[in-house]
Each structure stands twice: as C-alpha cells, then as structure tokens.
C-alpha positions in Angstrom: 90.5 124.6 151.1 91.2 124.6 155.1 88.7 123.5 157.7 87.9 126.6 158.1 87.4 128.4 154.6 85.1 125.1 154.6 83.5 126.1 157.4 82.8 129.8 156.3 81.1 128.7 152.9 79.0 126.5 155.0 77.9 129.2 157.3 77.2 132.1 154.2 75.4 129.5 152.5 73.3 128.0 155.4 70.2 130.5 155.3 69.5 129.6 151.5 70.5 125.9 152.3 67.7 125.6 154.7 65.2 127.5 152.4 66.3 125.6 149.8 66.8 122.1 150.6 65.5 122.2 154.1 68.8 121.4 155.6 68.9 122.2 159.4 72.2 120.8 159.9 75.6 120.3 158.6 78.6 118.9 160.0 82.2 118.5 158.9 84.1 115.9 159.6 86.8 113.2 158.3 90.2 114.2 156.9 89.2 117.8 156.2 87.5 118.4 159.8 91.0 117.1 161.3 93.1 119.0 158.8 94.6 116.2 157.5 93.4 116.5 153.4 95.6 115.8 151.0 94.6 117.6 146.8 92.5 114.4 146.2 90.2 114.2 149.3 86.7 114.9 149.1 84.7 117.1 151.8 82.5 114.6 154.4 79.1 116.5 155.8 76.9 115.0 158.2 73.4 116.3 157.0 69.8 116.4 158.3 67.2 118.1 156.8 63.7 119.0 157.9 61.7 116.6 155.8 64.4 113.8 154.0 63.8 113.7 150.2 66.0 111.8 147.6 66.2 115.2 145.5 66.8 117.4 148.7 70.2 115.2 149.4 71.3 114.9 145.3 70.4 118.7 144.8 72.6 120.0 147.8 75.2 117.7 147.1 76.0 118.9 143.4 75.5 122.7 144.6 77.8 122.1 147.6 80.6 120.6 145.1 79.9 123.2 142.9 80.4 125.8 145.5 83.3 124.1 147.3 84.9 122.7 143.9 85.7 119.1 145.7 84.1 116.2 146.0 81.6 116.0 148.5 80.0 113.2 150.3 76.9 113.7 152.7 76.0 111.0 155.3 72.5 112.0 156.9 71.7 112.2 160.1 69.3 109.7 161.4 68.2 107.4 164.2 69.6 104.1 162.5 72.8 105.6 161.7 75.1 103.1 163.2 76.6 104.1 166.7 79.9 103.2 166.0 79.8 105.7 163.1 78.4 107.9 164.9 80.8 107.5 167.9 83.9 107.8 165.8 83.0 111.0 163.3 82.0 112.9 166.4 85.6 113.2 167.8 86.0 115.5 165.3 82.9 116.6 163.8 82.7 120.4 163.5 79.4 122.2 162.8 78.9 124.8 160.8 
C-alpha cells in the first residue's frame, strides 16, 4: 500500500473512527509517510482521541490492521510526548 491508498482508507474510515473510538486525529508518518516501506514495514499513526481509553487505542489498532492488512503501530498524541519525537515525525507527518 502507497502513502496515499493509506491516506484514503484513513479518510473513508474517519467519520465511523470518531464515532467509534473517538479519534479526532490521525497522522501518518515514518517509512510509509516518506514512501520509503519495504513488504515488512508496519503503518506508524499519530493518534488523539477525544477522551484516551486503553480499549479506544487496542480496539482501533486491530480494526486499522484489519482494514489496512499491515501492522500498525499508534503513538498518541499528548502533552508529554517527548519533543524530540515530536520534532522529528513532523518533517513528514501527513494527516489524514
């Protein structure tokens, strides 16, 4: 899967995501975001959701590797996220 076809799925799927899980957010970045996956990389989100639950972040992740049949790995967006992180993933972060 591209960036983009990434992207899309993100974007048809947002509406129920938010009702859903409450997600307001979702970003793509790392190795995907820059086009640079290989067969065996996994799909890095940056989340945030209206209200943070433990079953809100486990729920979407196994419907979002359902949907985008990779691995996926979601960081979520917070205020100690560290800055360096946070400096570095938004070079090429790209929101759906």
């Amino acid at each position: 899967m591209t960036d983009q076809e990434i992207l899309d799925v993100l974007r048809r799927e947002k509406p129920y995501l938010r009702e859903k899980y409450g997600l307001l957010s979702v970003g793509l970045f790392g190795s995907c975001a820059k086009g640079a996956q290989g067969p065996e990389s996994d799909v890095d989100l940056l989340v945030e959701f209206a209200e943070p639950r433990f079953d809100s972040l486990a729920g979407l992740q196994i419907y979002l590797e359902r949907r985008l049949g990779k691995p996926v790995d979601l960081i979520r967006k917070r205020k100690n996220l560290g800055k360096r992180f946070v400096r570095r993933i938004e070079k090429n972060i790209q929101y759906a």
